[in-house]
Each structure stands twice: as structure tokens, then as C-alpha cells.
N, C-alpha and C positions, 0 to 999 in steps of 0.2 A: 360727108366723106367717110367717117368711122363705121356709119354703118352697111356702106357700101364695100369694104375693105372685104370682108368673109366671102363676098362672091367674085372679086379679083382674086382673089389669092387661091380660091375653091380653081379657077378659071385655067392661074396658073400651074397649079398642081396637075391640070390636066396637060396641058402643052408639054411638062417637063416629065411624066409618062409616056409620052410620045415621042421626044426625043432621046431616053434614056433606059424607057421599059421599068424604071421603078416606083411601082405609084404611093400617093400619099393621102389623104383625105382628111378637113378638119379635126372631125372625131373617126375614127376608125376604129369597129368592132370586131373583135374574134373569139371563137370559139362555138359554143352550140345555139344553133339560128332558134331556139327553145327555150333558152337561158331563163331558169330563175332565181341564178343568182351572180350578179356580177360584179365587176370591182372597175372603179372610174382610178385611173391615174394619169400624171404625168412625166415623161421624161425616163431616164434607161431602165426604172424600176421595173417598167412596161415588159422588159425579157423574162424577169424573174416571175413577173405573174401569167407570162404566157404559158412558160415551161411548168407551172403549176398547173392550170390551166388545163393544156390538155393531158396532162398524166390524169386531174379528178374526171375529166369525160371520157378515158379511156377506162375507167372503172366504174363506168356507166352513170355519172354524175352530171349535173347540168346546170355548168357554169361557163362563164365567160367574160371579158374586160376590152374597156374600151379607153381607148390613147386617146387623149388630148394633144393635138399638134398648131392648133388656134388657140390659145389662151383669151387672147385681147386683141378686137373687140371680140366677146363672147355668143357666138350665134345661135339662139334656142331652135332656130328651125332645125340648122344642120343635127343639134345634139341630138334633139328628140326624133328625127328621123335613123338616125344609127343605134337605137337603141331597141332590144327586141321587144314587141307588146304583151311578152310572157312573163316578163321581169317582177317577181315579187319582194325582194331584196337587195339593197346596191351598199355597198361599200365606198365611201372616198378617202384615199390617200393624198394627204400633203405631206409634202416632205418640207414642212416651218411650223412655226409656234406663231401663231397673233397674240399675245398677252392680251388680257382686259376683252377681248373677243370673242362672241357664242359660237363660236365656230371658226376653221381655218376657210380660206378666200376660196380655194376649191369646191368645198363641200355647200359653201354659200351660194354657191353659182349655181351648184345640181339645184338643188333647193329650190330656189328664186326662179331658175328655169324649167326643172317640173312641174312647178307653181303654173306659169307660167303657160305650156304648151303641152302641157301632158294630157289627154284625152281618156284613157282608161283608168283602172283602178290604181290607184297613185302607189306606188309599192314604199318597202319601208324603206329610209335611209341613214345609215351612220356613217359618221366619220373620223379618221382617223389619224395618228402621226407613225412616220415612221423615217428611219437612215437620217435625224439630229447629228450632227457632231460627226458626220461621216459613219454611225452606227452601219451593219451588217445589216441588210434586205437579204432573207435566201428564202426558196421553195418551201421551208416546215415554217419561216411565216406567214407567210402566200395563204396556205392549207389552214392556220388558225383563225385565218382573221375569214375564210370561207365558212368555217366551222361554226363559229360565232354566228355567224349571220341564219342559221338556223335554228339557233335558242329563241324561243317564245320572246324575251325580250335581252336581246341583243344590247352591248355594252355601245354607247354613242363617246363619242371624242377622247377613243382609246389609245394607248403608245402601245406599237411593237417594235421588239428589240433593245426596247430602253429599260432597264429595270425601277420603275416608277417606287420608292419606296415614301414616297411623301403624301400623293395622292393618291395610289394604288391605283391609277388607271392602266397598267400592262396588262397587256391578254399574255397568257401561259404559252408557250407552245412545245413541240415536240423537238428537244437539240438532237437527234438519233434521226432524225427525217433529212433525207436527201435525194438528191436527183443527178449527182456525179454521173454514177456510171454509163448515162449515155455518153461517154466521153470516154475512148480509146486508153489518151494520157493523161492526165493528172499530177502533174512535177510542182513539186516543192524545193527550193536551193536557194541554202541560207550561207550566204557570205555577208563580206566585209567591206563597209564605203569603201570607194577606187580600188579595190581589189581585182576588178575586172570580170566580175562574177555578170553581172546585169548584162554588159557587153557581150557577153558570150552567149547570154542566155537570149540578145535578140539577135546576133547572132541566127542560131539556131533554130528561132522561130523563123526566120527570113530560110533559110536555107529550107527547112519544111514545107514552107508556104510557097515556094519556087517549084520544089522538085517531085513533091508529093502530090496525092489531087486533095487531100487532107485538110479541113479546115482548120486554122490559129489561131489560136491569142497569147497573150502574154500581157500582166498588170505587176506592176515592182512597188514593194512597198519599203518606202525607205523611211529609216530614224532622220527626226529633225536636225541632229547631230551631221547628217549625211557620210561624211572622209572618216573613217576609221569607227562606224559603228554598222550594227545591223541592217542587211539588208535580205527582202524576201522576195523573191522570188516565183509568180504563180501562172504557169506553162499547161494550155490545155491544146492537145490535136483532139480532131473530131471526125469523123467521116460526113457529118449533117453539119449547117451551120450552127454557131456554138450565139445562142442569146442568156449566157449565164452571166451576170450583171454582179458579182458576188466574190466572192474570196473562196478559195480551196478547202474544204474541209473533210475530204476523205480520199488524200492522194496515195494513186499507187506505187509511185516514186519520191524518194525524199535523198535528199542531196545536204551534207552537212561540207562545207569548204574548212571549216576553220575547229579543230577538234576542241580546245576550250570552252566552247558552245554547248557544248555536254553538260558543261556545270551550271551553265548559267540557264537556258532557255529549254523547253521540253519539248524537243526537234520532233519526236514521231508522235505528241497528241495528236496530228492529222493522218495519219498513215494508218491504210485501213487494212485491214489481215491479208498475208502474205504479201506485202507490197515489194519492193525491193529497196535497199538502203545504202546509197552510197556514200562512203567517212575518210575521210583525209586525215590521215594520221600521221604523226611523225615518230612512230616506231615502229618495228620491227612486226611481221604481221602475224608472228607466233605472240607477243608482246601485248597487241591492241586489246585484247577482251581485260586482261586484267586490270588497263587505265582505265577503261568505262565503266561511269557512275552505275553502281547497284542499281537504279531505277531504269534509266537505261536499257541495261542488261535485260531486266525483267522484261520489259515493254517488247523489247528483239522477239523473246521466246516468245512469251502471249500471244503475240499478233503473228508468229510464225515467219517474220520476214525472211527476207535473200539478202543477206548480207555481203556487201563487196568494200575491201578496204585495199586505197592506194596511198602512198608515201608521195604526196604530189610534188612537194618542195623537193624532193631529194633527186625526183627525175628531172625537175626546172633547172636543176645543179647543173647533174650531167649534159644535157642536152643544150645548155648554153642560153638558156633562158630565163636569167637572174632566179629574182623571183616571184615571176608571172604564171601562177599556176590555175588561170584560170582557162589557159585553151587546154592544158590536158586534163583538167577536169572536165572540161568539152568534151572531148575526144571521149 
């Protein structure tokens, strides 16, 4: 029965193309039908190394990765059919640790299955970890662990993202490497649990997503604290669909709800030159530059922002809106 399972479900994947136009396939490959060099993963990491992906093949590079969407039972027919016969490097990603183990269960499967049913020159394989502990996956480490796989002898059961300082198994990579700006917006907006900030902010994606042809996302990161601590806020419109699987790191809007914030957290490390900066202050708007922290300040000029400051509680006053300042912070 187990090993009949990969061609029912192969069977059903095609029926539910049929009925819905969006198809899916065990292992499904993309990128250059040439490929020699590719990356095996599982699960939403799959966006970030697509959008890696083709930025290295449009720089005339020849790479490519392929999704695992059948984990178990594991079909070496399907695998090694989606895999191109140019391949002389493969990467696998697991996103877990097996302690006491030569290997994560992913990597063991490529292995045991290129063993297996692989007919040409068996290419080389390493494996790796990566996004432990909820860690960051983005695009510059997409590109390191590509990189890698071209050194004469490449690092095997390496961490990215994790700063490895016990075994030194991290790969290096580029923190200045990004792939934002295919993306229109880029919104950053830091309020305060139940403040109403999050709410407005999906909100606003709903309201985009309606009325614009504009594609959406929206991912809130909130303190374990939840009611009365930090809350983040990370808003992308796109004209293409958006497969960034990742957190914000070079928004060209940033949104501060709560001015205290200033002292505490470093609101515009993501704000990337000229971006624009909106700051809720409760003084006077000849007033505001003198309360903002020295670093701050600095950071404004530097990066050259647009600066816009409203008094949001004071108009919440007037207009009979307690103090709910997070629709005209909307607004």
C-alpha cells in the first residue's frame, strides 16, 4: 500500500490541476533545464531560493532547486526524473538537527536515492541546516550556500543563519545582499500590543488587495509579552507575485506609532536611503527634532529620509476618538 501511495497522490495532483489550473508535482524543479548547480528543499523556504534562483540565472548563472512536496513514502523514480542530468553539485536543506546523526533525513534520502537510481555521473552532495529557532532564511543566504557549492571542496553539514561559534560550521555570507526592491512597498510599523496598530495594518492590506491589481502580504511579529509590548509590523505590495518568505530588511517606509521607541529599539536599521519616515509625536512639530535621540537624528540625515511627523493622540482628542490612534495613523 505505502509504495503505491506516490502514484495515487502523483494521480491526484493531476485531477486537482484540472479542476483548479494549479498544478503540483512530487518533486518539482525550476530554474535552468541545464542546471549544475542545484538546491533540494522543503517547505516555504522554496520562495526564497526561487527568487535567488532566478536573479543567479539572470546573471547568466546556472542554477536551479527543486521542492519536495511528497516527503513520505519517498519515490526515487519521481526524484530522479525531475532532476536535470547536467547536475554536478546539489545542496540539501533541512530546516532540523538529528543529534547523534551523519546527516539530516533529507539529505539522507538524496543520498540513498541517487545511490539508488541515478545513472550518470553521480554529482557532488552536501547538506545543510538552516531557519533553527525560527532563524532568518533570505536571498544573500540563498547566494552563499550557491557559492559554496563551487569551491573545489565544499563545506558538508553546514549552518546558515545560525552563528555557529562552538563548531564553526557557518557559511559567511553577504548581510548587504538583497532582493527587496522588486517590491513597489516595503512597510515597517512599530506599535504597541492592542494598540490597534496590526489591525489597521490588515486592514490596509485587505483594502489593497480589493481595490488595486497589486499583489499582498502582510507577516506581524509580535513580543511573547503580546498587550502592551512591541509589535512589528511587515507590509509588502507588489505588482508580480511576492514569494519573499523572509522579514523586511530594506523598507522604503517605516512607521514609528509610539515616540519612546526611539530610545529603546533602532527603528530605521531597515530603512534604506531616502525612504520615508513616519513619527507620532506628542509635541509640537517645531519641537520634535530636539526630542530625537542623537543616533536617530543622525541616521534621518544619512540615509536622507522624508520625514513626516503627526501629533496622533492630540487629533484622537479632538475628533472624539479616545485614544485610538491607530486609524489616523492609517489614514
Amino acid at each position: 500500500y505505502h509504495w503505491n501511495t506516490p502514484g495515487i497522490v502523483a494521480e491526484t495532483m493531476e485531477k486537482f490541476e484540472k479542476l483548479t489550473g494549479r498544478s503540483y508535482q512530487l518533486f518539482e524543479y525550476h530554474g535552468d533545464p541545464q542546471a549544475e548547480r542545484i538546491m533540494i528543499i522543503m517547505g516555504s523556504g522554496a520562495g526564497t531560493v526561487g527568487e535567488t534562483v532566478k536573479y543567479l540565472n539572470n546573471k547568466g548563472e546556472k542554477t536551479g532547486y527543486l521542492t519536495v512536496h511528497l516527503f513520505r513514502p519517498f519515490s526515487i523514480t519521481h526524484f530522479v526524473k525531475a532532476i536535470p542530468t547536467s547536475v554536478k553539485q546539489i545542496a540539501v536543506l533541512d530546516r532540523c538537527k538529528e543529534t547523534g546523526a551523519i546527516g539530516e533525513p533529507l539529505y539522507m534520502d538524496v543520498i540513498n536515492a541517487l545511490h539508488n537510481g541515478w545513472e550518470g555521473t553521480m554529482p557532488k552532495v552536501i547538506g545543510g541546516r538552516y531557519g533553527l529557532a525560527s532563524k532568518e532564511f533570505n536571498p544573500a543566504m540563498v547566494k552563499a550556500i550557491f557559492e559554496e557549492l563551487t569551491k573545489a571542496k565544499p563545506k558538508n553539514g553546514f549552518t546558515i543563519g545560525i552563528e555557529d561559534d562552538i563548531t564553526h560550521t557557518s557559511l559567511a555570507y553577504d548581510k548587504t545582499f538583497g532582493l527587496e526592491d522588486q517590491h513597489l512597498f516595503r512597510g515597517l510599523f512599530f506599535g504597541l500590543g492592542a494598540d490597534g496598530t496590526v489591525s489597521a495594518n490588515k486592514n490596509t492590506i485587505k483594502i489593497i488587495g480589493d481595490v488595486t491589481d497589486n499583489h499582498v502580504q502582510a507577516y506581524f511579529v509580535y513580543d511573547s509579552k503580546k498587550s502592551g509590548s512591541l509589535t512589528v509590523s511587515h507590509l509588502r505590495f507588489s505588482e508580480n507575485p511576492i514569494h519573499s518568505t523572509y522579514l523586511i530588511n530594506s523598507a522604503n517606509f517605516i512607521a514609528c506609532h509610539h515616540f519612546h521607541y526611539l530610545e529603546t529599539f533602532d527603528i530605521l536599521k531597515d530603512a534604506q536611503h531616502g525612504a520615508t519616515f513616519l513619527l507620532n509625536a506628542p509635541f509640537k512639530t517645531e519641537d520634535v527634532w530636539h526630542h530625537i535621540p542623537y543616533k536617530i537624528q543622525n541616521e534621518i540625515k544619512e540615509k536622507q529620509l522624508k520625514f513626516y511627523v503627526i501629533n496622533a493622540s492630540k487629533v484622537a482628542k479632538e475628533t472624539g476618538m479616545g485614544s485610538r490612534i491607530n486609524s489616523i495613523l492609517q489614514t
